[in-house]
N, C-alpha and C positions, 0 to 999 in steps of 0.2 A: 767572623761575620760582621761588616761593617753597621755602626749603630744607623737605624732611617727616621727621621722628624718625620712625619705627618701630621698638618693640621686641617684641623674641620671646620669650613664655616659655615653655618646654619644659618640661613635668608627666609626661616619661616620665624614668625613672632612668639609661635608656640615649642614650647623645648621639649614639650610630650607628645607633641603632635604626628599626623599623619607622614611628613616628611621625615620627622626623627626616627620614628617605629621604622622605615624602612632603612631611614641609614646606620640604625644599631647594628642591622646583619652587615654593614660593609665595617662599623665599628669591632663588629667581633673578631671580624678575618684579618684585618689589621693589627690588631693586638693579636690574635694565635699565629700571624707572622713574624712579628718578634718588632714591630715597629713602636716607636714612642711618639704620643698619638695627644696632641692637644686640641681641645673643641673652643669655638670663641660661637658667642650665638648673638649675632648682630642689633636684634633686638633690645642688648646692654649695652649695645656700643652706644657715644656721640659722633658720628661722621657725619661731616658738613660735605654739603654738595660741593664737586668739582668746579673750578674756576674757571678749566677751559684753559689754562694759560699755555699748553701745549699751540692752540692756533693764534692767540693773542701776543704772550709772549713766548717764545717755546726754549728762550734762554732762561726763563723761569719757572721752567717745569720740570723741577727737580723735589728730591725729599727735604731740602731745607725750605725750601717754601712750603712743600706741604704739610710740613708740621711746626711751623712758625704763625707768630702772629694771627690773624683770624681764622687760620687753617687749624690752630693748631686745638687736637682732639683726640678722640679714642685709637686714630691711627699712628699717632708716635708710640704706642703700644703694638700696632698691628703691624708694621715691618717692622721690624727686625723679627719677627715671629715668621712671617714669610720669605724672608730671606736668607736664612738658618733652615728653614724647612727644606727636605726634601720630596714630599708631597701635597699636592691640596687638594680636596673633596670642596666639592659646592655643592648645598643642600637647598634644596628651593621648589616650594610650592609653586602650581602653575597661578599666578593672576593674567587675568585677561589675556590666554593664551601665550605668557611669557614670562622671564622671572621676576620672582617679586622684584619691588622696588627697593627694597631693603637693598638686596643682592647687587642690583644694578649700579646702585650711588656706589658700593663698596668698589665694584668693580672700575668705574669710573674715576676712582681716585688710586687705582695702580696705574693710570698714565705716568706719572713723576715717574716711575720705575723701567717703565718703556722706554721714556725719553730721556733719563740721565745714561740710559747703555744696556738697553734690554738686560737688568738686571735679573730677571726669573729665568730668564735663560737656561733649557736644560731640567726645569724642573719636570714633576710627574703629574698629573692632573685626570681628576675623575669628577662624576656627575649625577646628582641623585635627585629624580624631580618625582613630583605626584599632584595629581588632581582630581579632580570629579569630572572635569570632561577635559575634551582635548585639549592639547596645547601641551604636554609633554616634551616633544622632540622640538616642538618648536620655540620651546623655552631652551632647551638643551644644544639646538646647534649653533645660536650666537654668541652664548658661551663658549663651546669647544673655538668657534671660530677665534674671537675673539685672543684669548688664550694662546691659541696656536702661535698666531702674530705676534705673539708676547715671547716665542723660543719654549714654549711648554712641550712634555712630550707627552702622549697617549698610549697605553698598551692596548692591546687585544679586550674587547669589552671594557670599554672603558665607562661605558654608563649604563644606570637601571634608573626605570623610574611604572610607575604603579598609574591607571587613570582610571576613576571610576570607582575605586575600591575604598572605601570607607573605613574598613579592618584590615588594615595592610597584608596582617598575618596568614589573609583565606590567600594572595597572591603570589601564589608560590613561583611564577617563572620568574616574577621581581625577586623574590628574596634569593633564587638562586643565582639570578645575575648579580645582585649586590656583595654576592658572596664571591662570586668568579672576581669582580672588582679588587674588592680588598689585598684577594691574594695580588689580584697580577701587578696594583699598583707598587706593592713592595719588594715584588719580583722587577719589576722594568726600573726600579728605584736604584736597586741595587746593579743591575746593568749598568747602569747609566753616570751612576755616583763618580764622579773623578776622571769620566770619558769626555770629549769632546770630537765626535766624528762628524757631528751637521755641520752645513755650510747656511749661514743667516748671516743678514746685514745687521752688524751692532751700529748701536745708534748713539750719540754723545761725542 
């Protein structure tokens, strides 16, 4: 059985919080899948907002500039973590019916990684949001979207996320989807591992 990386990254501030309490049950099923499983929880990071240089200069939107000089920051840590992965969970409270900002700057600066040659290409990607009012899915599909364009692949349920529930624990359809997650991301992981059967435009 081939070894599978998955990493977590947490876009809520809080590492006990509401968003975590629901992504332990996709932490559990991940681990009782047999995957190796690292958490990065953003709110320890330093990531400098993105430069944009994908429209500015887009022959300088690569990972040497983004971990050079004034770029350079918590993310010369964070790829090659993601690029050695085989999975990644995004954890994220909803703010103002969308995902934190935490989340977003992160997400923002995997452009270099788009643009030197849709490097994530092929990987597995899952999604864990919650809130007190709406805005769950609508933090959740610009992500998937996002991602997808990136060469990411989804399996069957590929996200849970909780609204409204304060004690994660009473939300049992969420905690069973987070668990359905777990498994299938390292089920489609391991599909997927060493395959190349999509047809996508590499970029670079």
């Amino acid at each position: 059985m081939s070894e599978i990386k998955a990493l977590l990254i947490n876009g809520s501030p809080h590492k006990e919080g509401i968003s975590m309490t629901l992504a332990k049950h996709v932490i559990n099923a991940l681990n009782k899948n047999g995957a190796e499983l690292k958490i990065i929880h953003l709110y320890d990071q330093e990531i400098k907002p993105c430069k944009g240089c994908a429209t500015l200069e887009p022959e300088k939107c690569n990972l040497k500039t983004c971990t050079e000089g004034e770029l350079k920051d918590s993310m010369v840590e964070l790829f090659p973590l993601l690029l050695e992965s085989d999975i990644l969970v995004l954890v994220t409270p909803v703010w103002w019916f969308a995902p934190s900002g935490l989340l977003k700057n992160f997400i923002d600066r995997l452009t270099c990684l788009e643009n030197q040659g849709k490097l994530l290409d092929g990987k597995v990607a899952g999604f864990v949001a919650t809130g007190k009012e709406d805005g769950a899915m609508q933090s959740i599909m610009p992500l998937m979207a996002t991602l997808n364009d990136m060469g990411f692949i989804f399996p069957p349920y590929a996200f849970t996320y909780s609204v409204g529930f304060l004690n994660v624990e009473e939300d049992e359809d969420a905690i069973q989807y987070a668990r359905f997650l777990g498994e299938n991301l390292v089920k489609m992981a391991r599909l997927v591992k060493g395959e190349k059967w999509w047809k996508g435009k590499i970029l670079g």
